[in-house]
SEZA-797760 format. One record per residue (C-alpha): x, y, z. Coordinates in Angstrom, 1 decimal, padded with zeros to 4 digits. Layout:
// residues N
(pake (X,Y,Z))
...
// end
This chain:
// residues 323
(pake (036.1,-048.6,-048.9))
(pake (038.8,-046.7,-050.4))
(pake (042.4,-047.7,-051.9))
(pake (044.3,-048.2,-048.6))
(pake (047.6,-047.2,-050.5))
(pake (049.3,-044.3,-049.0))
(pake (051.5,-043.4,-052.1))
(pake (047.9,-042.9,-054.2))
(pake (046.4,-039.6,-052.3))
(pake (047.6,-036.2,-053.0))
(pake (047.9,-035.6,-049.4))
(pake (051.7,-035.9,-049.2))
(pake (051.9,-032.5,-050.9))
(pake (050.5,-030.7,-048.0))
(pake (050.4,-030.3,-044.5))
(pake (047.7,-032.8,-043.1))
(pake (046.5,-032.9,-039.6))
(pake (044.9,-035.6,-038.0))
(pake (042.7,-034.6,-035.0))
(pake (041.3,-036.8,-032.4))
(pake (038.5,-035.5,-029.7))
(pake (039.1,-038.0,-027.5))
(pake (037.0,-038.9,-023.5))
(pake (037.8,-042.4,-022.0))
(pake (038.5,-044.2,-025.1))
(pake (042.1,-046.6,-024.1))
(pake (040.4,-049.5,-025.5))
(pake (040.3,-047.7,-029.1))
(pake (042.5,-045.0,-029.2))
(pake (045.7,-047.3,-030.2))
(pake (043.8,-048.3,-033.5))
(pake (042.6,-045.4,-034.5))
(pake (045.8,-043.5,-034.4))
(pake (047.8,-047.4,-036.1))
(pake (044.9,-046.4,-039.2))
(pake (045.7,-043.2,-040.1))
(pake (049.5,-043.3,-039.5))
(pake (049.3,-046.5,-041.8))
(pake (047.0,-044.3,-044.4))
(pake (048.8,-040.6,-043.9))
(pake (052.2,-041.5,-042.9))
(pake (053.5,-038.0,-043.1))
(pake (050.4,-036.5,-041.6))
(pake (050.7,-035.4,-037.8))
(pake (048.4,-036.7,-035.6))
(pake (047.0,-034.9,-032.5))
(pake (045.0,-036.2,-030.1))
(pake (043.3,-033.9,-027.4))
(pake (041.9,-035.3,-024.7))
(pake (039.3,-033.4,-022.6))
(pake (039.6,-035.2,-018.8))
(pake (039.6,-038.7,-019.7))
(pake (039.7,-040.8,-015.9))
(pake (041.1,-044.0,-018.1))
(pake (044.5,-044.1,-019.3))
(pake (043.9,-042.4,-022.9))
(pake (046.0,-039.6,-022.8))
(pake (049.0,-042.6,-021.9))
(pake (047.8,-044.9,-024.2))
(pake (047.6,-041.8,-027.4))
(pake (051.1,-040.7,-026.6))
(pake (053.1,-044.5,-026.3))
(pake (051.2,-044.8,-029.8))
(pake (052.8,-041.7,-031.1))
(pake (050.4,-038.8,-031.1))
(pake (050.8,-035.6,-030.2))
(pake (048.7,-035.4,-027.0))
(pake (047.4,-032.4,-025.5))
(pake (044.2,-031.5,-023.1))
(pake (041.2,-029.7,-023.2))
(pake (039.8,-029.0,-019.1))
(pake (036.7,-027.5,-020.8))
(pake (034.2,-030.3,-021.3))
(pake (032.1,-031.1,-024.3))
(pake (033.6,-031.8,-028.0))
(pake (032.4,-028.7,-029.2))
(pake (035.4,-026.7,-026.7))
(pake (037.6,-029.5,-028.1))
(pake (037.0,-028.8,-032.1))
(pake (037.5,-025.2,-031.1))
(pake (040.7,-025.7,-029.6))
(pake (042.0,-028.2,-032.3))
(pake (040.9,-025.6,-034.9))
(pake (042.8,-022.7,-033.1))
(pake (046.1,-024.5,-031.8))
(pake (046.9,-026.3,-035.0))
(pake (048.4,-025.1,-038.4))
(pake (048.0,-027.6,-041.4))
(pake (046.8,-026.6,-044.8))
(pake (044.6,-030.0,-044.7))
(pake (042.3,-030.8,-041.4))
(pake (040.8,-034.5,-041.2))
(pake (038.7,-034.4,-037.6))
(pake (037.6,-038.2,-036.6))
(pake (036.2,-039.8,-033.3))
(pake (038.8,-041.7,-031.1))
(pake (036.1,-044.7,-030.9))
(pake (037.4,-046.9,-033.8))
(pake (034.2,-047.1,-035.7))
(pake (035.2,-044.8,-038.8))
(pake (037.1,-046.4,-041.6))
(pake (040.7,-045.1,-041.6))
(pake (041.8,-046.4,-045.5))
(pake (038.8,-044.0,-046.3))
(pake (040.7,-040.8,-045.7))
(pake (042.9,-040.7,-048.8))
(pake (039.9,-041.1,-050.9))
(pake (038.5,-037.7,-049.0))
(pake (041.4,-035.9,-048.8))
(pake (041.8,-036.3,-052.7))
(pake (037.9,-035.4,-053.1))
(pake (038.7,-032.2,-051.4))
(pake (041.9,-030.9,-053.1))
(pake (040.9,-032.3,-056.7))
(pake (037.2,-030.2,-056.7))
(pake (038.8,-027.4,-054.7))
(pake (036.4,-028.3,-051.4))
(pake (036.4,-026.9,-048.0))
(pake (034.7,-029.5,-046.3))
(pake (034.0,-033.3,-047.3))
(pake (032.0,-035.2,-044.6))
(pake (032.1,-039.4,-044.6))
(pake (028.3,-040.4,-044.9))
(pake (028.6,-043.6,-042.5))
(pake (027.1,-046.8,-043.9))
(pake (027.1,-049.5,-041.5))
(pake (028.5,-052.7,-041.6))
(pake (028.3,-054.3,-037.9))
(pake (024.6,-054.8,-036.5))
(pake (025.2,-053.2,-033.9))
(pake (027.4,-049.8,-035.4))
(pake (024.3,-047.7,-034.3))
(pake (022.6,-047.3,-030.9))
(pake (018.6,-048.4,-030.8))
(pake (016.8,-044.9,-032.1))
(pake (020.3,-043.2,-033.6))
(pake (019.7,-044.2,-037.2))
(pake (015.6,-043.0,-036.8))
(pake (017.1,-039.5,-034.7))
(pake (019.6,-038.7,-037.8))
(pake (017.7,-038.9,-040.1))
(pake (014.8,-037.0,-038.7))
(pake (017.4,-034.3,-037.8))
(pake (019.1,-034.6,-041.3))
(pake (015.6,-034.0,-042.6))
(pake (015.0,-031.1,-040.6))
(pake (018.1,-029.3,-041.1))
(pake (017.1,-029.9,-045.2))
(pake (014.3,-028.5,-044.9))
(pake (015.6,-024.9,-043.2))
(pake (018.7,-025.2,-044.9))
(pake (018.2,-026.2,-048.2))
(pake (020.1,-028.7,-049.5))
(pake (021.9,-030.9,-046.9))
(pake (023.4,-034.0,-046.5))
(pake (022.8,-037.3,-045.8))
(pake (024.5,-037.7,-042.4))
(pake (024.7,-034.6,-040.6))
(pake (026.2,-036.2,-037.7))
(pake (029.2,-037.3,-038.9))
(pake (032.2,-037.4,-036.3))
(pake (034.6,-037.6,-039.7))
(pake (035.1,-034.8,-041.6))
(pake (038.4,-033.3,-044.1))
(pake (038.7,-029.9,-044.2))
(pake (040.3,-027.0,-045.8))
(pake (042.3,-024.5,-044.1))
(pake (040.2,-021.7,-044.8))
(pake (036.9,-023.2,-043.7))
(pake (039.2,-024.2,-040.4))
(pake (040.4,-020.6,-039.7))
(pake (037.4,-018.5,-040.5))
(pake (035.0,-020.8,-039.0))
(pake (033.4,-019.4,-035.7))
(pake (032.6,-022.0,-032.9))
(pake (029.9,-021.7,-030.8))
(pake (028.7,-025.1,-029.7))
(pake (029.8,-026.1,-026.4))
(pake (029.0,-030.3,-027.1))
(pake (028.2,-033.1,-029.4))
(pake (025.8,-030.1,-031.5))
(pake (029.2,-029.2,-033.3))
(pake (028.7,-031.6,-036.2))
(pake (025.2,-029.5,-037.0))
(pake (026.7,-026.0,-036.7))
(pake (029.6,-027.3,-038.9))
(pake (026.9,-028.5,-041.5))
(pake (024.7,-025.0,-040.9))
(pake (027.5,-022.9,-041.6))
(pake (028.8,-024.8,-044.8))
(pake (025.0,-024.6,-046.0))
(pake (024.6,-020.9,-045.4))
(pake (027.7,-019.5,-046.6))
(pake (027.1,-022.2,-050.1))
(pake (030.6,-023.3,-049.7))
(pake (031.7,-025.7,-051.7))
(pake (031.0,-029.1,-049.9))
(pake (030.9,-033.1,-050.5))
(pake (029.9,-036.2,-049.2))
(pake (031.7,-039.5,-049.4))
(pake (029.7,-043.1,-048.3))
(pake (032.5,-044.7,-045.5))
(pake (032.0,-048.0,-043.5))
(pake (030.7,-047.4,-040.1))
(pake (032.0,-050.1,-037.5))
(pake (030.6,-051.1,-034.0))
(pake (032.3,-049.8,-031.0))
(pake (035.3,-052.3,-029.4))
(pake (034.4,-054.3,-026.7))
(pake (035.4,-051.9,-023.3))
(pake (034.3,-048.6,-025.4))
(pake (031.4,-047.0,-024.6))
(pake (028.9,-044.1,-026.2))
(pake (029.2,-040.9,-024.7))
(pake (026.1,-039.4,-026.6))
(pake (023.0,-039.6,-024.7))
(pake (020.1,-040.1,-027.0))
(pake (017.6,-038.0,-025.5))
(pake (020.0,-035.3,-024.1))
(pake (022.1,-034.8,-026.4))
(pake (019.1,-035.1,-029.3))
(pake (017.3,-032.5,-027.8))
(pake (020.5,-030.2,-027.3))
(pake (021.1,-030.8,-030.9))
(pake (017.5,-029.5,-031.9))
(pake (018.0,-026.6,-030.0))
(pake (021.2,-026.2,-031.9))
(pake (019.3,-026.3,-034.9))
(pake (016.6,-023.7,-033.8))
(pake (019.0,-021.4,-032.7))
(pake (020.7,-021.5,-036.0))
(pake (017.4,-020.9,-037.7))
(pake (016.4,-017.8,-035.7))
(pake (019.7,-016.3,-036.0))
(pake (020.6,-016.9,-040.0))
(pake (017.0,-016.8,-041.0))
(pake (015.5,-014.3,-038.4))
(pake (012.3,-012.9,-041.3))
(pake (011.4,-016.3,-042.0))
(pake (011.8,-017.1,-038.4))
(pake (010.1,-014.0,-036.8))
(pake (007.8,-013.9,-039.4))
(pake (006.3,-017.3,-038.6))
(pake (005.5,-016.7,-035.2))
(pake (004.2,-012.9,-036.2))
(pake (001.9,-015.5,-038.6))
(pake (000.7,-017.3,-035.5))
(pake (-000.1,-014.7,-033.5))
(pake (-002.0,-012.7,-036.4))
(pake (-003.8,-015.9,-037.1))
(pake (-004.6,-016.5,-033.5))
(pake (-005.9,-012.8,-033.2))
(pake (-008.4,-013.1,-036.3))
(pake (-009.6,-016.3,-034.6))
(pake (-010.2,-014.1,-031.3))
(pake (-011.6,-011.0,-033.4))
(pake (-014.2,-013.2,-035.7))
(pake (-016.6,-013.7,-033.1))
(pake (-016.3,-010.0,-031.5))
(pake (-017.1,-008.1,-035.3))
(pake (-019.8,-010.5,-035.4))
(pake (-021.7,-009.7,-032.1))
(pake (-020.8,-005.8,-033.0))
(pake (-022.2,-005.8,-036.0))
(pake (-025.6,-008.3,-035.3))
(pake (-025.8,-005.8,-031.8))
(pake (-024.1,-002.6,-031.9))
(pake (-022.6,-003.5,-028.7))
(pake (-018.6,-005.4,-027.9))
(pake (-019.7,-007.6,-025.0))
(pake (-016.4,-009.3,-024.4))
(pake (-014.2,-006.6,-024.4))
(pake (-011.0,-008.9,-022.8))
(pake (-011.5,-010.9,-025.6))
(pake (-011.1,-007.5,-028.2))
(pake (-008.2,-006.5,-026.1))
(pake (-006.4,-010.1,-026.4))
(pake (-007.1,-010.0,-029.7))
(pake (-005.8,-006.3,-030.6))
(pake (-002.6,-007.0,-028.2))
(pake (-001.8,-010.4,-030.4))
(pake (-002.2,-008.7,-033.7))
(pake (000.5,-005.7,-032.8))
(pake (002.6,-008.4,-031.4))
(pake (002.7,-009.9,-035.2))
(pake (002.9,-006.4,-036.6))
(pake (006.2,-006.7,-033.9))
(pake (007.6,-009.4,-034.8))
(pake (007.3,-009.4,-038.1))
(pake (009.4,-005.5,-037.8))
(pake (012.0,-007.6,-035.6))
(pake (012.6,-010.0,-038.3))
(pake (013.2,-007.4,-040.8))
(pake (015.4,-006.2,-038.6))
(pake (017.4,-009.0,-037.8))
(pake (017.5,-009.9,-041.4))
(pake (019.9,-006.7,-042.3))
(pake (021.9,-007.6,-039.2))
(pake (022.5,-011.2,-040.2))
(pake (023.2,-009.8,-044.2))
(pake (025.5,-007.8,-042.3))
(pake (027.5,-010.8,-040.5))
(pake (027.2,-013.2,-043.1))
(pake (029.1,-010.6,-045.1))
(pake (032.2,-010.6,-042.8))
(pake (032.1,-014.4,-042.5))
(pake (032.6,-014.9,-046.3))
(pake (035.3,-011.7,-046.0))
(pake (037.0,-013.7,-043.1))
(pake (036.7,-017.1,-045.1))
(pake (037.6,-015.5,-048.6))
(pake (041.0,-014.4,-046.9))
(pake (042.8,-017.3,-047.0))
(pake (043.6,-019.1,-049.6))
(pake (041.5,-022.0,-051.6))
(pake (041.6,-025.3,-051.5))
(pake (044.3,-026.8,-054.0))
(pake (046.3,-023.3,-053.4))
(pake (047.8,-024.5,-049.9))
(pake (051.1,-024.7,-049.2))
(pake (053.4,-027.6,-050.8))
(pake (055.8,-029.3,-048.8))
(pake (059.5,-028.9,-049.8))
// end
């Protein structure tokens, strides 16, 4: 855990925003926004709520947040709206379910702007048994490993709901996701553009008693590997394409083998469907294989005026001071 004391963080010298996704959580919200005003007492917190049926929105505002509402539901329309509405030169984004470690924020927030970061993501490590949902710990991980292996080097907790960010990783960052897949495209865009990232272990807590999980484990797992499929096609469409032109090249040989052999043993091509299958599949690799080449320059092409768009503004460490 980090040094609870307020005075030790470099974050009074900058504009810090707090920023709270919040659905249905008045049994947590109060704590969550007493943490961080008792950590960053001069940052602003903003809590957006995105049609809770509970009393949050009351609750966040008589504890001195700025509240505001999202009517597009799914956190991923949320981060984009907190991203677009506010203006900070410091962005810390953190669930409103009381299970992430407030006193740990000064200890990111000085991570970021000492190394010159643009994002630094809390690795949770659990301290209540029952901080993580049966199969959530297994999920992660598997989906942590995935995005590794595509990606390149990753981090340990790609699902993180607590993140500090820089303002130019904020403001040139293009959201896409509509739900609880944000975290991942967050994490594939850091990874593909090599910016400057950390990771920082933080306690993970158990939800209060009245709170509940809105992630649905199956549902919202499988939307997450979709997320993470997507992302592969469209920032690494050769190695994409050119897996699947592999397939059906290897599938075509398979389907040809048997054909040359009764050709050249007989002079004759008895199962001409089968040659025709076969030829079809092969020009389909030769296809996609040209598409990923294709695709390849295109996404050279965007990534270019993502790092133009993010090299814009200015660096971490180079915000502006207060006073």
């Amino acid at each position: 855990m980090a040094n609870g004391n307020p005075a030790s963080t470099g974050a009074s010298r900058f504009q810090v925003a707090v920023l709270v996704p919040c659905y249905n959580e008045e049994h947590a919200i109060a704590r969550v926004i007493a943490g961080f005003r008792a950590e960053l007492p001069e940052a602003e917190i903003y809590v957006y709520d995105n049609n809770s049926t509970d009393n949050t929105a009351e609750v966040a505002r008589a504890a001195g947040a700025v509240v505001r509402r999202e009517p597009n539901q799914g956190k991923g329309h949320v981060v984009r709206r907190m991203f677009n509405d506010v203006e900070a030169d410091i962005y810390l984004v953190v669930d409103g379910d009381a299970t992430y470690d407030a006193p740990s924020a000064s200890q990111m927030i000085d991570k970021l702007i000492e190394e010159r970061l643009d994002m630094v993501v809390a690795a949770r490590v659990d301290r209540d048994a029952g901080a993580y949902r049966r199969g959530h710990r297994a999920g992660n991980r598997l989906l942590t490993g995935f995005v590794a292996y595509i990606f390149g080097r990753s981090f340990t907790d790609i699902l993180s709901g607590y993140r500090v960010f820089s303002r130019r990783f904020v403001k040139s960052f293009p959201i896409l996701s509509r739900g609880f897949e944000i975290e991942t495209e967050l994490t594939v865009h850091a990874l593909e553009l090599e910016l400057p990232v950390a990771e920082i272990a933080t306690p993970y807590y158990a939800r209060q008693s009245g709170s509940a999980s809105k992630l649905s484990t199956w549902k919202d797992g499988f939307r997450i590997l979709w997320t993470i499929q997507r992302l592969f096609r469209s920032e690494r469409p050769l190695v994409f394409f050119g897996i699947v032109g592999l397939v059906f090249a290897l599938v075509s040989i398979g389907l040809a083998v048997p054909v040359f052999s009764t050709y050249l043993e007989e002079g004759l091509v008895p199962r001409l469907p089968t040659a025709v299958l076969s030829t079809g599949l092969m020009l389909l690799a030769f296809l996609s294989m040209a598409c990923g080449l294709i695709l390849d320059t295109v996404t050279r092409g965007r990534r270019e005026l993502r790092l133009l768009a993010y090299l814009q503004l200015r660096a971490p460490g180079e915000e502006r001071r207060r006073g």
